[in-house]
Wavefront OBJ file of the C-alpha trace (Angstrom):
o trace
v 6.770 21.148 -4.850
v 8.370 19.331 -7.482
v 11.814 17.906 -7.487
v 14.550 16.555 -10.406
v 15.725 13.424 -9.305
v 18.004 12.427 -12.061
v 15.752 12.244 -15.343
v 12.585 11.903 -13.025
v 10.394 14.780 -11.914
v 8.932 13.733 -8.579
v 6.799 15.698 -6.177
v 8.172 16.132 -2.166
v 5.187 12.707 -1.428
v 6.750 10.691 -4.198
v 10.371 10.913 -2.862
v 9.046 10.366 0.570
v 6.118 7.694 0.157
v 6.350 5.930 -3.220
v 9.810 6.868 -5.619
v 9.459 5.898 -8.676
v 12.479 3.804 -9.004
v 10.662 1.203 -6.422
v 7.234 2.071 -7.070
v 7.766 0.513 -10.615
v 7.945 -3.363 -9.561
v 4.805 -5.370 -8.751
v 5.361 -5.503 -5.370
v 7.840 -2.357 -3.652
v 10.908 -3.502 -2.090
v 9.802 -2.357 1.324
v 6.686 -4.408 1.497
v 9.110 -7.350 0.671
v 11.563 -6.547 3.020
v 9.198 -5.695 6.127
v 7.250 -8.725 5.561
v 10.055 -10.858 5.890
v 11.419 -8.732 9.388
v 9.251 -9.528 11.836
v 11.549 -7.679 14.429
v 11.526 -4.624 12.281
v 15.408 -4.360 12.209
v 15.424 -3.099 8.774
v 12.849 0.172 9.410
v 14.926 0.374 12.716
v 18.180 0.744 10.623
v 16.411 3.305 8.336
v 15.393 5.417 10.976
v 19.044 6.083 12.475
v 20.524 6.196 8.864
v 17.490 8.895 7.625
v 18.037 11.304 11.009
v 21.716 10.796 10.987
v 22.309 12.546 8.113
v 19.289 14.936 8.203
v 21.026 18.579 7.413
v 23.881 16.484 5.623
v 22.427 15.407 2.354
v 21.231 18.106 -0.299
v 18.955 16.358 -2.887
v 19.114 18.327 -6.519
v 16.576 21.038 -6.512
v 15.889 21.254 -3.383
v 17.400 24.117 -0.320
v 19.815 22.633 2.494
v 16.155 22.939 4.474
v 13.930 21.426 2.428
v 16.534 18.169 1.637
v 17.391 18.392 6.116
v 12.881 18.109 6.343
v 12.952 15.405 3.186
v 14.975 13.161 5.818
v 13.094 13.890 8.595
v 10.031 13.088 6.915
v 11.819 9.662 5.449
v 13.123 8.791 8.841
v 9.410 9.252 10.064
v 7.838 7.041 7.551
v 9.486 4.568 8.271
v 8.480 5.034 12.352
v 4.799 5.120 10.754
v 5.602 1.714 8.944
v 7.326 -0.183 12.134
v 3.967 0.879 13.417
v 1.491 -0.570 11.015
v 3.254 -3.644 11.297
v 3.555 -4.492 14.878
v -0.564 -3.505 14.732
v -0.693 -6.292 11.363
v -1.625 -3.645 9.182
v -0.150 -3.052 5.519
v 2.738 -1.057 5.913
v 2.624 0.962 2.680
l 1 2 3 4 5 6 7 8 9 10 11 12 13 14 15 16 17 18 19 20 21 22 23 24 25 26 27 28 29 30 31 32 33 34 35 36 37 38 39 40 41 42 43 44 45 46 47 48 49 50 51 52 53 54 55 56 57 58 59 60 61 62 63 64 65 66 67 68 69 70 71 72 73 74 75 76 77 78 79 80 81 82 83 84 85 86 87 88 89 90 91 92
């Protein structure tokens, strides 16, 4: 599935795992920002913002469903990337 996201055409992974508008510095904000939070308050603050509004939200060209899963599957990532780094793995 492809989605308009302003004057970008991203597909469901690239608003989830890497959107463009971070995905085009040298280094992602995220890696930045998880490297420097050892305590993973920042992915912990995601997650309750991301499942908070799941259902709330509607991203253009997408249903009320498929924008509710896109935050569920936001709010999961960054569960998966808390993970990774508390095992000192990359965490994108």
């Amino acid at each position: 599935m492809t989605i308009q996201f302003g004057s970008q055409v991203l597909t469901e992974e690239d608003l989830i795992e890497h959107p463009n508008h971070y995905a085009k510095n040298e280094i992602e904000p995220i890696t930045f920002i998880m490297g420097n939070d050892p305590d993973g308050m920042y992915a912990r603050g995601a997650v309750i913002k991301y499942v908070s509004r799941a259902g709330q939200k509607s991203y253009d060209g997408m249903s009320a469903k498929q924008s509710e899963i896109a935050d569920w599957k936001k709010a999961a990532r960054y569960c998966e990337m808390r993970i990774r780094q508390l095992e000192g793995k990359p965490v994108v």
